[in-house]
C-alpha positions in Angstrom: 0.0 0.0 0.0 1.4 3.8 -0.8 0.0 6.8 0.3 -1.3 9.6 -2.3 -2.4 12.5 -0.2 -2.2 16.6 -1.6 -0.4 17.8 1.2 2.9 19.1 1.2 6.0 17.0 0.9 7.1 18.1 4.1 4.3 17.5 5.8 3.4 13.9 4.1 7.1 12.8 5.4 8.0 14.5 8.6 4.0 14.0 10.5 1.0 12.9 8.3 1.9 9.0 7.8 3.9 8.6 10.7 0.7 9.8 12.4 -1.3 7.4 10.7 0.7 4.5 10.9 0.5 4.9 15.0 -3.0 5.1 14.8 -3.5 2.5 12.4 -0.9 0.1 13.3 -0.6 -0.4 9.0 2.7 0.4 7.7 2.9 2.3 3.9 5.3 1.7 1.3 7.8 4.3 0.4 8.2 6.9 -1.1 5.2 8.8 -0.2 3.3 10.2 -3.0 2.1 14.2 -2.4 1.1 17.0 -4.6 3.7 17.9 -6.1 3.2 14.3 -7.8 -0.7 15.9 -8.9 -1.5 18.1 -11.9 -0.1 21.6 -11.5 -2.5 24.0 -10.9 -5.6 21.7 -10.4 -3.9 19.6 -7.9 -5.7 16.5 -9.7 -4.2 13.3 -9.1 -2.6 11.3 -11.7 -1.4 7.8 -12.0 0.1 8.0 -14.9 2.7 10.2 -12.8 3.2 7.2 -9.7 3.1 4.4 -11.3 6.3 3.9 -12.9 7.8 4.6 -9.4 6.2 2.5 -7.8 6.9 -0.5 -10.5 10.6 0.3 -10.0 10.2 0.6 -6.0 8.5 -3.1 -6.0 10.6 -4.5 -8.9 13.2 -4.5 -6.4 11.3 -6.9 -4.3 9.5 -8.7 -7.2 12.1 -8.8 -10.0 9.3 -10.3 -12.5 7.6 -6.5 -12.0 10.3 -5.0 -13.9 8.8 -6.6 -17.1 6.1 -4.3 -19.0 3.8 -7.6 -19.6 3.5 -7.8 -15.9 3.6 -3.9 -15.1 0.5 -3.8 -17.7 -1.0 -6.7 -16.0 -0.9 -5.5 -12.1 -2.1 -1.8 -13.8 -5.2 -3.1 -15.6 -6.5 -6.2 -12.7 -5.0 -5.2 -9.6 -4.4 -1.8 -9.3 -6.7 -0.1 -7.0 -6.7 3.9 -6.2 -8.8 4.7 -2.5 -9.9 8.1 -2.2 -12.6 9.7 -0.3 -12.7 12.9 -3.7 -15.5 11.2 -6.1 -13.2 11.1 -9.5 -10.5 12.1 -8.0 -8.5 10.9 -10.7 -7.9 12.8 -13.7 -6.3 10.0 -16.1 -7.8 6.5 -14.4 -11.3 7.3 -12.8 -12.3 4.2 -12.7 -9.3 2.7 -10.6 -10.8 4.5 -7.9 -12.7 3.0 -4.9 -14.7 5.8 -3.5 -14.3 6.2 0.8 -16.3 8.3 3.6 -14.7 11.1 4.5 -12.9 10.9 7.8 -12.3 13.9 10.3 -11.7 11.8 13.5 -10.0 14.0 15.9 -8.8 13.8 19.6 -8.5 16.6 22.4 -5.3 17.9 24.2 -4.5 20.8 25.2 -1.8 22.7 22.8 0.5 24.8 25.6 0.4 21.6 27.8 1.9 19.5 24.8 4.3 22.0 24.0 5.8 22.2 27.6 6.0 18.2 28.1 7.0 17.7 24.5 9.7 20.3 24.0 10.2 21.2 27.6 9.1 24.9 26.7 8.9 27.1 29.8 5.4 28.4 30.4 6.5 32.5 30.4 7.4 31.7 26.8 3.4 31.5 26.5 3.3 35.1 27.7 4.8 36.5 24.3 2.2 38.5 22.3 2.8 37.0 19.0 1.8 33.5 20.7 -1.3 34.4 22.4 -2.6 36.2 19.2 -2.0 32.8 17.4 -3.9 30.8 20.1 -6.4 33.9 19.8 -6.8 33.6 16.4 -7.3 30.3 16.1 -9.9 29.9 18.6 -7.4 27.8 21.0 -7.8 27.3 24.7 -4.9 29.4 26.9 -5.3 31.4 29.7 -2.8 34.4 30.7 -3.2 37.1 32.6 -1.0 39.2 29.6 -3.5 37.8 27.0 -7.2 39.5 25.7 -9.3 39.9 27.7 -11.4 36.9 26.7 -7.6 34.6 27.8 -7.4 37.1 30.8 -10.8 35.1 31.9 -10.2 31.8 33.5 -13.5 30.7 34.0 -14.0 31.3 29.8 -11.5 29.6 29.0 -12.6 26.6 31.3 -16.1 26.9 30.1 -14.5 26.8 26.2 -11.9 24.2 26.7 -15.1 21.8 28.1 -17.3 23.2 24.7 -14.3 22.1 22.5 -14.3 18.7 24.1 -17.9 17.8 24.4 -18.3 18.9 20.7 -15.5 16.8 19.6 -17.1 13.6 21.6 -20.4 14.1 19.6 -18.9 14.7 16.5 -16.4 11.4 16.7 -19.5 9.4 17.9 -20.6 9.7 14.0 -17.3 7.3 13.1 -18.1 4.7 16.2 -20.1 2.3 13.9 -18.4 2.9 11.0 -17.5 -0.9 9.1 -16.4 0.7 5.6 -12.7 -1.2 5.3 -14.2 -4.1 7.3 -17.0 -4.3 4.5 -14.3 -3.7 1.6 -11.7 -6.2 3.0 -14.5 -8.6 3.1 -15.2 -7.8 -0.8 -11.6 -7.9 -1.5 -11.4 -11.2 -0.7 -13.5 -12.9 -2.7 -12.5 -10.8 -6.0 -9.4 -11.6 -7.4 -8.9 -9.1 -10.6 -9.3 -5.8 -10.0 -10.4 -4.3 -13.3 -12.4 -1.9 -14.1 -15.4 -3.4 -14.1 -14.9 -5.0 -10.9 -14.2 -2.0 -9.8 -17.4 -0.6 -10.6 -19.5 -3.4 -9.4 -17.5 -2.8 -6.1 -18.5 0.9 -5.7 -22.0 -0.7 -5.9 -21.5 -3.2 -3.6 -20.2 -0.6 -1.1 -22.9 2.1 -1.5 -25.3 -0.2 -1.1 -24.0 -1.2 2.2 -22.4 2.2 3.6 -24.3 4.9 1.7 -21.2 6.7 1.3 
């Protein structure tokens, strides 16, 4: 499995998947595949721009993948492109396998990270540049230097409980979520991955998940 995400190179290698992989406990192949690897200007993505690299990345593993009969063959039956975008492919729309969305998020509380984490004193949180951030940004902090909205404790104890309660009933939506169970399960019995297939499994998934 690779990861094909429009975020920034940076971004895809130094946090995304290593976040996801903790969470998931899946490990990705590399290299990661961002948008610099879409089309400029659209920020469509293409396979025709992977592929190759991902034929010589597992050619090294599989040595038979470095022939085109069996690059063509793996492209056309077993080649599949997740993404949660409808057609959002813009050279091989009907590789893709259409996913929910997925916004899961957890709590914490940002300054308190930062101090454990990088063993940042707390007067650093004083600094005007960093209270208009947490300001902006709608983030939980109290200081008596701050606005007057971060001057008030009992505000910022009343928001920091908003922000978690509405995070608990917004995550509730993904408790009985059973897409990848259901897709895995489909997987399984379906052995070539063409575009037909595909299609019938798009069906199959919609039918079950409404997605």
């Amino acid at each position: 499995m690779y990861v094909y995400t429009n975020s920034s190179y940076r971004w895809t290698n130094n946090a995304l998947v290593e976040n996801i992989e903790n969470a998931s406990k899946v490990k990705f192949n590399k290299p990661y595949f961002t948008r610099e690897n879409s089309e400029s200007g659209t920020l469509n993505k293409l396979l025709s721009n992977i592929y190759d690299i991902i034929m010589d990345n597992l050619s090294k593993k599989y040595p038979l993948l470095s022939k085109d009969e069996n690059k063509k063959f793996v492209f056309e039956k077993q080649l599949v492109f997740i993404d949660d975008i409808e057609n959002n492919l813009n050279d091989f729309s009907k590789k893709q396998i259409l996913c929910p969305y997925y916004d899961y998020c957890c709590y914490y509380d940002i300054k308190q990270k930062i101090m454990k984490k990088y063993n940042v004193p707390e007067k650093d949180f004083d600094d005007t540049e960093i209270l208009k951030y947490f300001e902006d940004y709608d983030l939980h902090i109290f200081s008596p230097t701050g606005s007057i909205y971060q001057q008030d404790s009992l505000y910022q104890d009343i928001l920091e409980i908003s922000y978690k309660r509405e995070i608990e009933i917004y995550n509730k939506s993904y408790i009985n979520d059973t897409f990848f169970e259901d897709l895995m399960k489909i997987i399984k019995l379906i052995k070539i991955f063409d575009e037909k297939n595909i299609e019938k499994i798009n069906k199959e998934l919609l039918k079950i998940n409404k997605v």
